[in-house]
Structure formats: C-alpha cells, structure tokens
C-alpha positions, 0 to 999 in steps of 0.5 A: 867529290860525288857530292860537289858534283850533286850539289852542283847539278842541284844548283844547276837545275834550280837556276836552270829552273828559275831562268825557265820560270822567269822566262814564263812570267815575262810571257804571261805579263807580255801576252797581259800587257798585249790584251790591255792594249786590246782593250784600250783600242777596243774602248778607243773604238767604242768611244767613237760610235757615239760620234759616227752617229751623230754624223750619219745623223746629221748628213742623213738629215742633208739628205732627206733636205737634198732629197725632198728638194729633187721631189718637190722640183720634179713635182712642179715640173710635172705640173707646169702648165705655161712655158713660163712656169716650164723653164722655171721648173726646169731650173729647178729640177736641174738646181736640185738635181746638181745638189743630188750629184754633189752629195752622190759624188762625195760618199766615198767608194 
C-alpha cells in the first residue's frame, strides 16, 4: 500500500512537473512569438524612411520654389520705380505671397 501511495505521488509530481514545463515553453515561444512581431513592425517602419525621405525632399524642393518666388517678388517691389512698375510689383508680391500661406496652412500642427 505504501508503495501505491509513492508511486502514485511520483506520478503526480511528473505530471505535475511536465504541466509546469509545458506551461513554460508556451511562455517562451509567446514572448519569441511577441519579439518576431517587433521585428516585423520594426522593418515595416524601416522600410518607410526611404519613402519619407523622398517626400520631404521633394516638398522641401516646392519650398525653396515657393520661397525664392516671395524674394524675388519682394526685390522687384523694392526697386520699382514707376507707379506702373509699383502695382505690378505688388501683384506679385501679394501672388507669391498667397503660395507662402497655402504652403504655411498645409503643414500639419
């Protein structure tokens, strides 16, 4: 009789045992399974920044465009002489400047 009750303590505690062991292999392949999804979103993101920078590259471009325009408006405002030349400078001051405040509107806060 003792010896039912041993073996069948030492059965309980390998099962006991293995429940605990298997229990801890689903936590390592969840927390593996977790990283490898951090991974994948890390590369994801990685591979977008290629694609930001173009963009920045080319809207930096519309801005130096947009920009030089303004100085160049300014400039001929500046050095009009006649009425006539005034107005028409004007123009295009307040035309150059109205692109400055599209492009000043459309960044994002």
């Amino acid at each position: 009789m003792a010896t039912l009750i041993i073996i069948g303590v030492i059965v309980l505690l390998g099962i006991i045992f293995a429940s605990m062991y298997n229990s801890l292999v689903k936590l390592k392949n969840n927390r593996e399974n977790a990283f490898a999804d951090i991974d994948v979103q890390l590369k994801q993101r990685h591979d977008l920044i290629p694609q930001l920078v173009d963009t920045v590259k080319g809207y930096a471009s519309h801005e130096k465009e947009t920009l030089d325009r303004v100085i160049q408006a300014r400039n001929g405002a500046v050095n009009a002489k006649s009425i006539d030349e005034k107005i028409n400078a004007e123009n295009q001051l307040s035309s150059a400047l109205s692109g400055l405040k599209i492009t000043l509107e459309a960044i994002p806060t």
